[in-house]
C-alpha positions in Angstrom: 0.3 9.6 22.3 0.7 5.9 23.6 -2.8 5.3 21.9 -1.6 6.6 18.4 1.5 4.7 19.1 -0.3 1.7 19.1 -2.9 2.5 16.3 0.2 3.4 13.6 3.0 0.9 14.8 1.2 -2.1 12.4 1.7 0.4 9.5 5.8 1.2 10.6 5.9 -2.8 11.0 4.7 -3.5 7.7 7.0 -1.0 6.4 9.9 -2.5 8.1 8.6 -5.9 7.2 8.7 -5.1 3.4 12.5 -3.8 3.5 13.5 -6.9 5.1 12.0 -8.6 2.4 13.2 -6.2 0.1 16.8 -7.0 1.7 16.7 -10.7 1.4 15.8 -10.9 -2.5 18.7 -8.1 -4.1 20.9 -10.4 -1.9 20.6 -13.3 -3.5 19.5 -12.2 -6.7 23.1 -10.0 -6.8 25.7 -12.2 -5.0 24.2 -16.1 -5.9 26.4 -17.9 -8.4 24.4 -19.5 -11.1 24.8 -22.9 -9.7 22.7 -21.6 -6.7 20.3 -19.8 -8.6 19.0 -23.3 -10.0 18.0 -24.2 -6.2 14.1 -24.2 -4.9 15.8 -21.7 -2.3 16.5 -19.4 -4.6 13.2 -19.8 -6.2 11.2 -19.2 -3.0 13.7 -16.2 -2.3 12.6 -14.5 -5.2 9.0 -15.1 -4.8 9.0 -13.2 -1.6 10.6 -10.4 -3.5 7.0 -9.8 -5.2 6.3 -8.4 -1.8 8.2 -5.1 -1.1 7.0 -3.0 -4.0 3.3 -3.5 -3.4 4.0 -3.0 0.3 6.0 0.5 -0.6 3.2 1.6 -2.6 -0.1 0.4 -0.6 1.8 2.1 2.1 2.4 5.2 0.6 -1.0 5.5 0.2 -2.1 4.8 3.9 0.3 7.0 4.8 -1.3 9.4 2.7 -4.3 8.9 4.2 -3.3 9.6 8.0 -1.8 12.7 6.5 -5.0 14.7 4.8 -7.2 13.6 7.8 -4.9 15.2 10.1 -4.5 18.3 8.1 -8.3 18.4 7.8 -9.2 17.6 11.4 -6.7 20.7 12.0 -9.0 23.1 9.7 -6.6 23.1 6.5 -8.6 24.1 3.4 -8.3 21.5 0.5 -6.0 24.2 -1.5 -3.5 23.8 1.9 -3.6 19.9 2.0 -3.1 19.7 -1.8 -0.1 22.3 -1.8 1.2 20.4 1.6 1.2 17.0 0.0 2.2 17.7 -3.7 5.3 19.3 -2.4 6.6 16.9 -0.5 5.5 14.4 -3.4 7.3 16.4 -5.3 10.5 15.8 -3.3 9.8 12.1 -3.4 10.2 12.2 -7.4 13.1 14.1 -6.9 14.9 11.9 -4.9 14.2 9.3 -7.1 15.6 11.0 -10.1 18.4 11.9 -8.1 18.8 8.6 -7.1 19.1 7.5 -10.7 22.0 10.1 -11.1 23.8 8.2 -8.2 23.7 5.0 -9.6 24.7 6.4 -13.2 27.7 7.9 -11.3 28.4 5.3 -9.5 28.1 2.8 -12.5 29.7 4.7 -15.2 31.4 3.4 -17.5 29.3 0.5 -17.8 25.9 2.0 -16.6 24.2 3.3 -20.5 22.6 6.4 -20.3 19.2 5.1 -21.0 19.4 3.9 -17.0 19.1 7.6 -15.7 15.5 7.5 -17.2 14.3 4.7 -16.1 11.3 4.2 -13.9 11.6 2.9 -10.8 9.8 2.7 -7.8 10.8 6.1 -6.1 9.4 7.5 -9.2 6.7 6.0 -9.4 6.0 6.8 -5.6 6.6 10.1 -6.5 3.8 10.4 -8.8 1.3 8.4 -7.2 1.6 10.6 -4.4 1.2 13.6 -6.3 -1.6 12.1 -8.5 -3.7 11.4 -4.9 -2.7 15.3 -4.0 -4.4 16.4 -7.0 -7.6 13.4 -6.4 -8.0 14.7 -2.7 -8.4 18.7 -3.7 -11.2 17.1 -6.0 -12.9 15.0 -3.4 -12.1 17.1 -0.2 -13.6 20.5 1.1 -10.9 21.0 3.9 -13.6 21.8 6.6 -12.7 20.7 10.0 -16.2 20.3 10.8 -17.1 16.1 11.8 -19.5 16.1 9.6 -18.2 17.3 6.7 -14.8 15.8 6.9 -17.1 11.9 7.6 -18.6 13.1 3.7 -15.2 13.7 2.8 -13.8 10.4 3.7 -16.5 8.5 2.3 -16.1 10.5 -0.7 -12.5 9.9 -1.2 -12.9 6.6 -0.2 -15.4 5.8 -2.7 -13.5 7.6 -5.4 -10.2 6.0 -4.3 -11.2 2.3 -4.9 -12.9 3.4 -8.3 -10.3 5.0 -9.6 -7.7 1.9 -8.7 -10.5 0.0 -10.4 -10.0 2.3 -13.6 -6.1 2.0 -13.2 -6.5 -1.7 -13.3 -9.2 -2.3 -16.1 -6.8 -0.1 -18.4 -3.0 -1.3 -17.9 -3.7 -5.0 -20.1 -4.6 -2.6 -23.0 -1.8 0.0 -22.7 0.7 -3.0 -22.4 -0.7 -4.9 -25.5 -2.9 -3.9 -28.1 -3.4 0.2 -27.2 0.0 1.2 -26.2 0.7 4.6 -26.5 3.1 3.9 -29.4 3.9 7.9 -30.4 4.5 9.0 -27.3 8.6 9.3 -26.6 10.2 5.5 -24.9 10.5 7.8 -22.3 7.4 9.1 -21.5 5.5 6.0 -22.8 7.7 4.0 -19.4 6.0 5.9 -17.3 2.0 4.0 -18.6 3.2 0.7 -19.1 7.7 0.4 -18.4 8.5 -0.4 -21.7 12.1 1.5 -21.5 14.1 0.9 -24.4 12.9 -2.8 -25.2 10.3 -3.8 -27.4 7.0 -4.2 -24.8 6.4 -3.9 -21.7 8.9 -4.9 -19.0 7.0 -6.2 -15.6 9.9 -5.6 -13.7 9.4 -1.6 -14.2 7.1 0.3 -12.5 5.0 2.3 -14.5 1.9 4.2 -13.2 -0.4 1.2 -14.6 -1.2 -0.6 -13.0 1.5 0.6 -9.6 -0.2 3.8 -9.0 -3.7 1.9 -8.5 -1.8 0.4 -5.1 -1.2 4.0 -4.0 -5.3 4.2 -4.3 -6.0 1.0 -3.1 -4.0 2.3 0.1 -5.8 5.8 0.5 -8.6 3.8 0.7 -7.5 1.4 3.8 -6.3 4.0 5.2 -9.7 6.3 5.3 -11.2 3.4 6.2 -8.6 2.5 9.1 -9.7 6.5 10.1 -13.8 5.9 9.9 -15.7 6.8 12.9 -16.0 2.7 13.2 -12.5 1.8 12.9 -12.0 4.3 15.6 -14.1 2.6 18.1 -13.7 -1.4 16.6 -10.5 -0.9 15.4 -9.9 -5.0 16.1 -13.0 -5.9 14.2 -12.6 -2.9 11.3 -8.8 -4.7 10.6 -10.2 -8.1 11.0 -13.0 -7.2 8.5 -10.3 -5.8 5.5 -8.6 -8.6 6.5 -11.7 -11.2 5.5 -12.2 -8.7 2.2 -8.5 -9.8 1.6 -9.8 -13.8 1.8 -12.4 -12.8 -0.3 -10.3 -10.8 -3.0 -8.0 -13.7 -3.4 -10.8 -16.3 -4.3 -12.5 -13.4 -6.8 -9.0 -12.8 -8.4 -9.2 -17.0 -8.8 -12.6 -17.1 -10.1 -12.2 -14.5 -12.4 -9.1 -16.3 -14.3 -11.0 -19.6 -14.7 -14.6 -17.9 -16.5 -14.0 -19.1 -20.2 -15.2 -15.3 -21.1 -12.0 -12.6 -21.2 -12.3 -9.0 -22.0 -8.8 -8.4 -23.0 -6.8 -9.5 -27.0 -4.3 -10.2 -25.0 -4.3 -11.8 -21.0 -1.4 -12.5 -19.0 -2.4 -13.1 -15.6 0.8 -12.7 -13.9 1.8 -9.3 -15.1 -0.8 -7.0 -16.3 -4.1 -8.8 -15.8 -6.9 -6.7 -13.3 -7.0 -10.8 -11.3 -3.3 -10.7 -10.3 -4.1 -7.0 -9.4 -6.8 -7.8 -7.2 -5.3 -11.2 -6.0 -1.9 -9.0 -4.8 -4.5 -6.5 -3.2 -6.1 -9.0 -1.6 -2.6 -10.5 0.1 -1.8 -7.0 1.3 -5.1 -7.2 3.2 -4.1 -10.1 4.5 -1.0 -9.0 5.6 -2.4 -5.9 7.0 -4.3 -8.2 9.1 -2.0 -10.5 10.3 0.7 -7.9 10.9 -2.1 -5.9 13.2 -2.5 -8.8 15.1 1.1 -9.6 15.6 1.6 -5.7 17.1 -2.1 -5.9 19.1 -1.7 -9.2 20.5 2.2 -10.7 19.8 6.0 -9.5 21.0 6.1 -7.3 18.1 6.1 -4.3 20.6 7.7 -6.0 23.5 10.7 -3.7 23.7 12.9 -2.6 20.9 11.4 -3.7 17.8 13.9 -4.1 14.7 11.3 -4.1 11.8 9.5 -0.9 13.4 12.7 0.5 13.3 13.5 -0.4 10.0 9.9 0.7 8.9 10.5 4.4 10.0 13.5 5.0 8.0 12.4 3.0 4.9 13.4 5.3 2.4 17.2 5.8 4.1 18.0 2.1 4.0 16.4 1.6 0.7 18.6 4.3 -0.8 22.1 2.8 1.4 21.6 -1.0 0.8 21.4 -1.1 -2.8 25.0 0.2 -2.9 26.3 -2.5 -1.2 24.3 -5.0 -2.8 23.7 -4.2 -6.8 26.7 -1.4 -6.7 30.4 -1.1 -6.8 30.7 -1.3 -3.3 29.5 -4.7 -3.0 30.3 -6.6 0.4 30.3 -10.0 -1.9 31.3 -11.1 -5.2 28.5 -10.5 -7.2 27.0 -13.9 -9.0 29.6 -16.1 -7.2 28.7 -16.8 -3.9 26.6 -20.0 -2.3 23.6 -19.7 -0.5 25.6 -20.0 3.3 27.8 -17.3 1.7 25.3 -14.6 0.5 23.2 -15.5 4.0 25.8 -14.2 6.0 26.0 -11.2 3.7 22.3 -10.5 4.1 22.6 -10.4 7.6 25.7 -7.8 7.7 23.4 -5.9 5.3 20.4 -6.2 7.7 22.7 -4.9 10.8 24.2 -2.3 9.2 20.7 -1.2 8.0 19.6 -1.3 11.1 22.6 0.7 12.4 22.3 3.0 10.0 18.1 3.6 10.7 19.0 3.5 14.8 21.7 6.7 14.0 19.0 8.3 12.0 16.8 8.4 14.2 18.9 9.5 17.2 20.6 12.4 15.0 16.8 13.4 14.3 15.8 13.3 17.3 18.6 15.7 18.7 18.1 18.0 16.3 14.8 18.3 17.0 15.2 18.5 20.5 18.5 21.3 20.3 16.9 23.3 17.6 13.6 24.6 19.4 16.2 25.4 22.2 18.5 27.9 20.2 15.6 29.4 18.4 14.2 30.0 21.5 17.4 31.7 23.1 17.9 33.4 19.9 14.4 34.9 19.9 15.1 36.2 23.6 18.6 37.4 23.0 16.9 39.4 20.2 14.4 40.9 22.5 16.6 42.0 25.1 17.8 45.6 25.2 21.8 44.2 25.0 20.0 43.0 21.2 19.2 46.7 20.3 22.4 48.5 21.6 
């Protein structure tokens, strides 16, 4: 158990490290006053807030990964691990469309109805997830044997990267010159978040090119799980780590050859570079964040960000309440930078709070349960049951 500990807490660290992120850039994009917003602060604030969404998403799809191994490893046929994982991707794009309902609620009357439709990245979560359900029936055969589930994982792990390479080729077309044009606004969000506007809008999240992340994280993840990782699980980190180096210069290269393949490039949105440029920071931050759990205090007693990390979803749903919603802690667009700081940090206790509750209340339920199912079982087999 301590060995898994120690294997997953870099994943529940870069969680926690993405809604920290996450926290910092609604705060000051909701509650700065435009004054403020001129300010390099502001500016490098919101740069950081490229960060949580690619995080979410790679993640997702690690976590995916640790999932179908262990359901494989336990003899689950591929029908079971695609039923198992579907569902509960299923839930996930519930939740999110629930989550739309809140804020419509919550909103109304100056929320327009077009918001409950719009896709965000729950949804988009959702779907990914279901999408690499559907992929891993394909590619697995749900054998518990080690040497059929090793072909498995290279399998998916070959298919995962190339299909995130497909995803990634095609979202410059479907934002520009091939968009699916008669499909409903609705529908057509979900291939390139156009909403209601005109084009694309690079602050959605439609499936291209988000859902290539998802891929791009079922990979690592296999990878993480290979028979080598296992054994040199420093150098197999440090090694996607170097990939990421190596990614970042491609991504650069790539942009400066005079020769394009798209009508329209735009690097910083849609193009497959920034793609593989973003991929390649992940990496990096996989990396670095390993290294920080192997080797620094990230473990040394109660760790915040894990914390944070294993409730991600909870604290994702609660902050934005308090931050984008009605019940605001600040003024929205009026505060100065001192101002909205100390706001981030109530937000970041009470997160924290919040996650540490959680996980207690979990954690006794799941600890009194077992106990009255078991007493409930034995009253029920005891003669005093039948008479």
């Amino acid at each position: 158990m301590a060995e898994k500990s120690q294997r997953l807490s870099h994943i529940d660290w870069m969680r926690g490290l993405a809604c920290v992120l996450m926290f910092q850039t609604h705060c000051y994009d909701s509650w700065l006053s435009p004054e403020a917003r001129k300010t390099a602060f502001f500016h490098v604030s919101q740069l950081g807030g490229t960060f949580p969404a690619p995080l979410f998403v790679f993640l997702a799809g690690v976590s995916f990964a640790l999932v179908t191994d262990r359901l494989r490893a336990k003899g689950a046929s591929r029908n079971a691990i695609a039923r198992t994982t579907i569902r509960r991707s299923a839930e996930i794009f519930g939740l999110a469309l629930l989550f739309r309902v809140q804020e419509f609620a919550l909103g109304y009357p100056w929320s327009p109805w077009t918001d409950l439709l719009r896709v965000d990245v729950l949804n988009i979560l959702g779907l990914s997830m279901m999408l690499m359900g559907v992929f891993c029936w394909f590619t697995g055969e749900g054998s518990g044997e080690v040497a059929a589930a090793a072909r498995v994982r290279r399998r998916t792990i070959l298919a995962a990267f190339s299909t995130a390479t497909f995803v990634a080729l095609l979202t410059p077309p479907l934002w520009s010159t091939y968009r699916p044009h008669w499909l409903p606004w609705p529908l057509e969000s979900y291939i390139n978040g156009v909403h209601t506007f005109d084009k694309p809008q690079p602050w959605l999240f439609p499936l291209f090119p988000w859902s290539a992340f998802a891929f791009v994280g079922l990979g690592v993840g296999l990878l993480l799980l290979s028979a080598y990782a296992r054994k040199y699980a420093d150098a197999g980190v440090a090694a996607l780590g170097g990939a990421g180096i190596l990614a970042c210069a491609a991504s650069v290269w790539f942009d400066r050859i005079p020769v394009q393949l798209y009508a329209v490039y735009d690097y910083w949105h849609s193009s497959p570079e920034f793609f593989l440029m973003r991929c390649g920071l992940l990496l990096i931050v996989l990396f670095l964040v390993y290294a920080w759990c192997r080797w620094g205090w990230a473990q040394k007693g109660f760790s915040p960000i894990i914390q944070l990390g294993n409730t991600s979803l909870l604290v994702y749903w609660a902050h934005i309440e308090f931050v984008y919603g009605r019940f605001s802690i600040l003024p929205k667009g009026k505060c100065s930078i001192a101002t909205a700081s100390l706001g981030l940090l109530a937000i970041f206790l009470a997160m924290l709070g919040l996650s540490v509750i959680r996980t207690r209340t979990k954690g006794a339920l799941a600890r009194v349960w077992p106990a009255r199912s078991a007493a409930a079982r034995a009253a029920g087999a005891s003669p005093a049951a039948g008479s």
